[in-house]
C-alpha positions as CSV (number, residue, x, y, z in Angstrom):
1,X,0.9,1.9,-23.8
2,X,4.0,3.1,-21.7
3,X,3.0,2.8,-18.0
4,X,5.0,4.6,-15.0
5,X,4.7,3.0,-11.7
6,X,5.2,6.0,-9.2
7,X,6.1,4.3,-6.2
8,X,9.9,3.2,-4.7
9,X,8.0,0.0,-3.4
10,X,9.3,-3.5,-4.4
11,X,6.6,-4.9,-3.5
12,X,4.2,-2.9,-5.8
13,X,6.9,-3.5,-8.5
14,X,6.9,-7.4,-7.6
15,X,3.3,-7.6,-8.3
16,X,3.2,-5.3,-11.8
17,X,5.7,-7.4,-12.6
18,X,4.5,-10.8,-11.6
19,X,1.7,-9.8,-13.8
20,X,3.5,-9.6,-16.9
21,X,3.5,-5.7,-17.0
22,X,6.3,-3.5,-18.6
23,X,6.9,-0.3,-16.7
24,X,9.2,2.0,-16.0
25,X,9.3,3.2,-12.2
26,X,9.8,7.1,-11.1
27,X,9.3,7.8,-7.7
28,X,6.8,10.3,-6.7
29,X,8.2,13.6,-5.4
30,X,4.8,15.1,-3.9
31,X,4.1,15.2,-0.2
32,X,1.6,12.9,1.6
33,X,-1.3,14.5,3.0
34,X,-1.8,12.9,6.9
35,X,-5.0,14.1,8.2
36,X,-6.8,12.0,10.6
37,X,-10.1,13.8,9.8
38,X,-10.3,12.1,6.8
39,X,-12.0,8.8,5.9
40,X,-9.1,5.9,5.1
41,X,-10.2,5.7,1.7
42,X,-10.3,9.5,0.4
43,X,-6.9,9.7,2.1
44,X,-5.4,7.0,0.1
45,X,-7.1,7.8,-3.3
46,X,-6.2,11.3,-2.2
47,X,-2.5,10.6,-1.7
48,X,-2.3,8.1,-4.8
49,X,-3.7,10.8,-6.7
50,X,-1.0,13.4,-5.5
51,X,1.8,10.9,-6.4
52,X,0.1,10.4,-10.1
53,X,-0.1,13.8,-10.5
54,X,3.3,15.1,-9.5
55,X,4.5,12.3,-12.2
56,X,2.4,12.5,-14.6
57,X,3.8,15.8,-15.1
58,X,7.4,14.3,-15.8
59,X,5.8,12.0,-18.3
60,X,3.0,13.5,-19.8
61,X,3.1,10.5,-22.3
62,X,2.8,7.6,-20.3
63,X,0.0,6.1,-18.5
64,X,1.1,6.4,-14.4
65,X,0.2,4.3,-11.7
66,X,0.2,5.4,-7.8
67,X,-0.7,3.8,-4.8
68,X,-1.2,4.9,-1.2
69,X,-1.6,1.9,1.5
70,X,-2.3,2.7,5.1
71,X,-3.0,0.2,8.0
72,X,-6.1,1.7,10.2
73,X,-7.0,0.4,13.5
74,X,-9.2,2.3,16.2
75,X,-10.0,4.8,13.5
76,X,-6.1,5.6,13.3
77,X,-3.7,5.2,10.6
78,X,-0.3,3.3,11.1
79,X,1.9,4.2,8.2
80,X,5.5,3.3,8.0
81,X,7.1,3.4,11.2
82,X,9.9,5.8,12.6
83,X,12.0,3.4,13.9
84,X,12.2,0.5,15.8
85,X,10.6,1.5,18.8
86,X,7.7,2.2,16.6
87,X,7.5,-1.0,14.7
88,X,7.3,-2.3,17.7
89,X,4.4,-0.4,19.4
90,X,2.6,-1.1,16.0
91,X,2.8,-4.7,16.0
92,X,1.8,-4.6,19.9
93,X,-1.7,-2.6,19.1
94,X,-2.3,-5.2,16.2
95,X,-1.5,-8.5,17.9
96,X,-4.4,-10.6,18.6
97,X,-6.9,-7.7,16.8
98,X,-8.4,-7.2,13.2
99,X,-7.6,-4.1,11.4
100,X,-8.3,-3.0,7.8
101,X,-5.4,-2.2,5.2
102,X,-6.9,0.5,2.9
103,X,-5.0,1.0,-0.5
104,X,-6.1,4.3,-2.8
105,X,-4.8,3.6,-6.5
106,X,-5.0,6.6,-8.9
107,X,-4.6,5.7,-12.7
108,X,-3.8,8.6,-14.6
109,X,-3.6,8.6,-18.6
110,X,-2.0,10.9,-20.6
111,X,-4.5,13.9,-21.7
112,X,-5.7,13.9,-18.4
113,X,-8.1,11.2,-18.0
114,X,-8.1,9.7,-14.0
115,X,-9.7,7.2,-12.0
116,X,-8.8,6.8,-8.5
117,X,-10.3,3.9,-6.5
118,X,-9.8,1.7,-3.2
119,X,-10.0,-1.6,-1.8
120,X,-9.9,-2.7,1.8
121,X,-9.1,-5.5,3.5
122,X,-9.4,-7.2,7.0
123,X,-6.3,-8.8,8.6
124,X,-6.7,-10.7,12.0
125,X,-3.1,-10.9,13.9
126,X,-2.1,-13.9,15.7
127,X,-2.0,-13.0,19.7
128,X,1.9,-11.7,19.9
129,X,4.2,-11.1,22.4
130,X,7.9,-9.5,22.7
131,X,9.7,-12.6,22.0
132,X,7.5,-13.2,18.7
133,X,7.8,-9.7,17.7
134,X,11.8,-9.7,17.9
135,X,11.6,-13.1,16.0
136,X,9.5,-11.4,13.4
137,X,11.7,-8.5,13.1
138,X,14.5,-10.8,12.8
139,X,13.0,-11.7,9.4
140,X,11.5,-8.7,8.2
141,X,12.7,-5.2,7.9
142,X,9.4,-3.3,9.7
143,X,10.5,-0.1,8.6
144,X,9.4,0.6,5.1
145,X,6.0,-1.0,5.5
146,X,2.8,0.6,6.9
147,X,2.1,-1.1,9.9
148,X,5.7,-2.4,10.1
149,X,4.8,-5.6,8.5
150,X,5.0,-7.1,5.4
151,X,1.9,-10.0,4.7
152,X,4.3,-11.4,1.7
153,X,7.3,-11.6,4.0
154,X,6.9,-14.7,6.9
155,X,3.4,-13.3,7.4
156,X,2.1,-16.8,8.3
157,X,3.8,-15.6,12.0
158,X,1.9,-13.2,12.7
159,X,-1.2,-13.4,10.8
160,X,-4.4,-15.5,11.4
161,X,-6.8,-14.4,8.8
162,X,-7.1,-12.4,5.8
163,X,-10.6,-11.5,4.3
164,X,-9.8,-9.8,0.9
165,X,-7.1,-9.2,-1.2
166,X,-3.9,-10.4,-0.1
167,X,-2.2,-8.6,-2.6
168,X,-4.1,-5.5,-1.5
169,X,-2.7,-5.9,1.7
170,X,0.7,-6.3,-0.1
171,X,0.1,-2.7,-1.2
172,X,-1.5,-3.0,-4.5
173,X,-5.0,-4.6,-5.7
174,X,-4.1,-6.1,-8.7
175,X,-7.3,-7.7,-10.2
176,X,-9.3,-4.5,-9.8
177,X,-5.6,-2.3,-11.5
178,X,-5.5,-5.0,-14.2
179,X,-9.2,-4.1,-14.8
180,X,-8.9,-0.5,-15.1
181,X,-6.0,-0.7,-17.1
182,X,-7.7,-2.8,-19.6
183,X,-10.8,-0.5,-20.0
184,X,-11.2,2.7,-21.6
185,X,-11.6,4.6,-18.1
């Protein structure tokens, strides 16, 4: 089976990988939809689905994974942040708070066949204040990671709790991909 991550993300690619998975990565051309009207998970399956799509086309062949991951709090959705100024106001609103990291995976086979599917998860920040917050970003790059974090990258710094998948908060729910893969869809 020839599979085709559609994502730029290391980290998604760090986990296919760490899984023993050959793949070929193409990065998605299509658009993101950003609606806040819609729930967290039918915009991420609803993005991941978009990114499968709009690759699966290129590779009509190959079996494609996509991924959408968004970081919701207060019913909004922190994706990757602008700039600085942004990370910044991001990791403010999280510190000390729980929020739920939703990611929408759409596995799309060739012929057609699809599933798309989420899984969330609940992170609890560690109270934070400007000096940890330049300390973190000292370490970590905030700016290609929704929420301007990265749970993989010194997350013990600014997280307290994570109830769920850490690698779902990483930006890709393995066990649950590894199952659909294996099955017939």
């Amino acid at each position: 089976m020839s599979l085709v991550l559609a994502s730029a993300s290391p980290r998604r690619r760090d986990l296919l990988t760490r899984a023993g998975l050959e793949f070929e990565v193409v990065v998605s051309p299509a658009e993101e939809i950003h609606d806040p009207a819609m729930p967290p998970d039918r915009l991420c399956e609803g993005n991941a689905w978009l990114k499968a799509a709009a690759v699966a086309h290129l590779h009509p062949q190959a079996t494609i994974i996509a991924a959408d991951t968004l970081v919701f709090i207060d019913a909004d959705a922190l994706g990757k942040p602008a700039d600085m100024a942004e990370a910044r106001a991001m990791l403010r609103r999280l510190s000390g708070r729980t929020h739920t990291v939703c990611t929408g995976v759409c596995v799309m086979r060739p012929g057609g066949e699809t599933l798309t599917f989420h899984e969330l998860s609940e992170v609890l920040f560690r109270p934070l204040d400007d000096a940890a917050i330049d300390a973190y970003f000292q370490l970590v790059d905030p700016l290609d990671k929704a929420g301007a974090y990265g749970i993989q990258e010194h997350g013990e710094w600014i997280v307290e709790e994570i109830r769920g998948s850490f690698e779902n908060v990483m930006g890709l729910p393995l066990a649950r991909l590894l199952e659909v893969l294996a099955s017939d869809l």
